[in-house]
N, C-alpha and C positions, 0 to 999 in steps of 0.2 A: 221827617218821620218816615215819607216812603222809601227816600232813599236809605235809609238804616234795616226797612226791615227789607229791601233788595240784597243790601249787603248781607245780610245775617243769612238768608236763602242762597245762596252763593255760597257762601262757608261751606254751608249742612251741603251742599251738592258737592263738592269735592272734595270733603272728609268722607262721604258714603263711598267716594271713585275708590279714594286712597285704600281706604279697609279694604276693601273685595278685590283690590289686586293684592294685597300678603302688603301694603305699605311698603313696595320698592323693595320687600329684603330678598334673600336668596330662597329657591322655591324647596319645600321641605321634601327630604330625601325617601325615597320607595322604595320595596323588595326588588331584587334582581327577577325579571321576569320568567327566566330561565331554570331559576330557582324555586317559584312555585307553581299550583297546580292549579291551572283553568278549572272551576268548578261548571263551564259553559258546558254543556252536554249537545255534541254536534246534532241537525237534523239527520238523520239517514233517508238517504236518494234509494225514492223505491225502486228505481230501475236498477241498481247495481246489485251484483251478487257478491251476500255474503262472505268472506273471508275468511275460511277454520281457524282451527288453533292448529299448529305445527304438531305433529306426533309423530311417533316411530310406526313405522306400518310394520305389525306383528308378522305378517307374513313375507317380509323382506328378505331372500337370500342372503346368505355372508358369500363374498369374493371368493374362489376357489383358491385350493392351496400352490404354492408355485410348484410349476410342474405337474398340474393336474394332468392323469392321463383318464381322459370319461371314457374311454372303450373296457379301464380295467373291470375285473367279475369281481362279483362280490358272491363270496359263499352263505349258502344257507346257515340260519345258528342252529349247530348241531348238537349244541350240549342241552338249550331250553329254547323254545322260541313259544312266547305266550299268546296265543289265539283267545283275546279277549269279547265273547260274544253270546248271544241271548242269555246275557244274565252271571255268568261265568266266565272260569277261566280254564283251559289245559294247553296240554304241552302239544304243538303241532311237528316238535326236532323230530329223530328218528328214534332220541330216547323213549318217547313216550312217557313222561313223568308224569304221576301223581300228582297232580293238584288238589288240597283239601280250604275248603273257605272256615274261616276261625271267627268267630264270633259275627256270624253275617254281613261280610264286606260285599258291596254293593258296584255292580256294574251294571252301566246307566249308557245311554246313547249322549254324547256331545254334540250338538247342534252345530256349535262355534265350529269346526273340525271336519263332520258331519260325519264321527266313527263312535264304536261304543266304548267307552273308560271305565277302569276302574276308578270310585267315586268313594274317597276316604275322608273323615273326620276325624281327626287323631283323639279324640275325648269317648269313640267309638270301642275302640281300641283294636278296629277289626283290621284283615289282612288276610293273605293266601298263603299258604304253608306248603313247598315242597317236599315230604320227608322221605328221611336216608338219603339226603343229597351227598353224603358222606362217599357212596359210590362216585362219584365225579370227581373229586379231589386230585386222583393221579392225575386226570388230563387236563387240571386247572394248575398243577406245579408249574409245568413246562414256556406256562403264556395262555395269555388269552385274552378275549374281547368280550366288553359287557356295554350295552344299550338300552339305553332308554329313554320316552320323552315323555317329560313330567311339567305339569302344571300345578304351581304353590298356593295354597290360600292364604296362607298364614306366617308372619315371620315372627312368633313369639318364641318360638324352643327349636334347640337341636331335634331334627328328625330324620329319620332315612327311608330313601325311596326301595331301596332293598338289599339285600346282601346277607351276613352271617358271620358280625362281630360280635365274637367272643373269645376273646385273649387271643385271639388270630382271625383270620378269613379276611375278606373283603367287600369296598362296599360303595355305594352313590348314596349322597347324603347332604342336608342342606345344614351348614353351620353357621348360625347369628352372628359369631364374632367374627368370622373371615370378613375380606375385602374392606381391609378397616373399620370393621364393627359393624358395618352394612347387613353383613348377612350374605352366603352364595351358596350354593351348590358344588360339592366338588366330590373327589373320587377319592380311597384309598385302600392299602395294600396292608397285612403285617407282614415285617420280617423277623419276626422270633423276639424281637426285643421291644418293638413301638411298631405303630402303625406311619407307614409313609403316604402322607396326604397333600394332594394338589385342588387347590383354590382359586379361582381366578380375583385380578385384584379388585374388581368391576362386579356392585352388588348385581346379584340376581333378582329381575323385579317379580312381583305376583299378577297369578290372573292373566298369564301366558304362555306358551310351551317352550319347553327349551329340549332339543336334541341332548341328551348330556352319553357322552360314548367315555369309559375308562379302558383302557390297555394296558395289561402285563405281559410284557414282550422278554419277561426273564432277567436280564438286567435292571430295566428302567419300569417305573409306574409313571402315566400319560394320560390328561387329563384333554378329552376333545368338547367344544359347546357349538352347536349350533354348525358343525363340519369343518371349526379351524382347533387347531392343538393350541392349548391355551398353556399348557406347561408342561418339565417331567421332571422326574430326580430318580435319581438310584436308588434302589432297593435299598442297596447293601448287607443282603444274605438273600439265605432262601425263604422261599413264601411258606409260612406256619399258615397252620388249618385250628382252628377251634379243638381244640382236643375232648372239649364233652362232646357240642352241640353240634347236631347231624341234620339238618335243615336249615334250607334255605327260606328268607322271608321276603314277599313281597309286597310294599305299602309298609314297615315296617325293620327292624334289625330283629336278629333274633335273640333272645332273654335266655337266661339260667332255667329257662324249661319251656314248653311249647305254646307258652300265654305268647312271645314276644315283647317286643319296648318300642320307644322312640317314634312312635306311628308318626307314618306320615297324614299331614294333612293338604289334601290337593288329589291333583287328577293324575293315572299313570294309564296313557295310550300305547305307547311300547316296551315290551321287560324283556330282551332275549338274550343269549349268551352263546359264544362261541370258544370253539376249542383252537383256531386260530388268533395269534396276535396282526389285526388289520393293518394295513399302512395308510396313509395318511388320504390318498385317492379313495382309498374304499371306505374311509371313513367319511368324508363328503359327501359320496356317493350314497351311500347310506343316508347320511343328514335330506339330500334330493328327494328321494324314494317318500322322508319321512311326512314331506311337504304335500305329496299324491292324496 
């Protein structure tokens, strides 16, 4: 009897071994570790410091263009140059233009910058009005250079930083469908028949500035961001002017009558224009200045 129930205790002892090794078969197959995701959440060692996240530093010069010569001059804009301050705008050129504020567009001090901006809401529908800019037209045929550095809030709609399209003139302007649907900022010229417009292929992001310089040098329209030429194309005629509309808009394009359209929504720190087509050094040089 004892010996039977030794035996039967002996069984149950190596039938318990057998189970809980898998009985001798192949051991069952696992996720590739590499493949999934540690749910372990490491301790952080309070003696170490932090590590950011990677970002573009907004304030980062672009490379200078080949051939930069930094001793060249840069002329004053002698057609507009917008003196954006206590609250207002006028014209600091030698023109002296009339600046009128249209439905109370607001300049405000920028902190980020630490200058004062014009501060637009495109649902505002405000903007600055230069009128009879019609006077300027001769010496915007021949070439010229247009500036400005603009901060976007918003990328829902076509809008313009300024200019004076209407079946001609010209203009800085952020279009949603450029740069492959992205959305950018770019410049454009009419010649009598279409308007010729440079883009760059690289959206424009928001909620930072960008130097945007256009140049009509009479053959070519030239598209500068940030102090590099981002593209050009031909004209191919002569530069047509608006044939009603006799002002110029700033924070907006100008409309079929002195309300305007397309408001921009975002910030505009510099608006000036010149009766010179700039080259390529003075446009950097320029873009440097804008960074002071």
């Amino acid at each position: 009897m004892k010996r039977a129930l030794f035996l039967m205790l002996a069984l149950s002892m190596v039938l318990v071994f057998v189970s809980c090794n898998g009985g001798g078969g192949e051991p069952k197959a696992t996720e590739d570790p590499k493949e999934t995701k540690s749910s372990a959440t490491p301790t952080p060692d309070p003696t170490a410091s932090p590590t950011p996240e990677p970002t573009e530093d907004p304030t980062k010069t672009s490379e200078p263009p080949e051939g930069y010569d930094e001793t060249v001059e840069v002329p004053k804009a002698d057609i507009f140059d917008a003196l954006i301050k206590d609250g207002t705008v006028t014209d600091q050129s030698e023109n002296g233009l009339t600046v009128t504020n249209v439905n109370e567009a607001v300049v405000t001090k920028d902190d980020s910058i630490g200058k004062d901006v014009i501060d637009l809401y495109s649902e505002d529908r405000a903007f600055f009005a230069v009128f009879n800019f019609d006077t300027e037209y001769d010496k915007l045929a021949d070439g010229f250079t247009f500036e400005t550095s603009v901060n976007l809030n918003s990328p829902n709609a076509y809008q313009v930083v300024g200019g004076n399209q209407q079946a001609g003139g010209f203009c800085i302007d952020y279009q949603p469908d450029a740069a492959n649907g992205n959305g950018a900022l770019g410049f454009g010229v009419h010649n009598g028949t279409e308007y010729i417009k440079i883009y760059p292929e690289k959206r424009s992001e928001f909620d930072r500035y960008y130097h945007v310089v256009g140049v009509f040098d009479g053959p070519n329209v030239k598209l500068y961001i940030n102090g590099r030429l981002i593209g050009q194309e031909e004209l191919g005629n002569d530069m047509k002017f608006p044939p009603d509309i006799k002002y110029l808009a700033i924070g907006a394009d100008t409309g079929v009558d002195d309300t305007g359209e397309y408001f921009l929504d975002g910030k505009i720190s510099i608006f000036r224009l010149y009766n010179d087509s700039l080259n390529d050094s003075q446009i950097y040089k320029l873009y440097l200045q804008s960074l002071e």
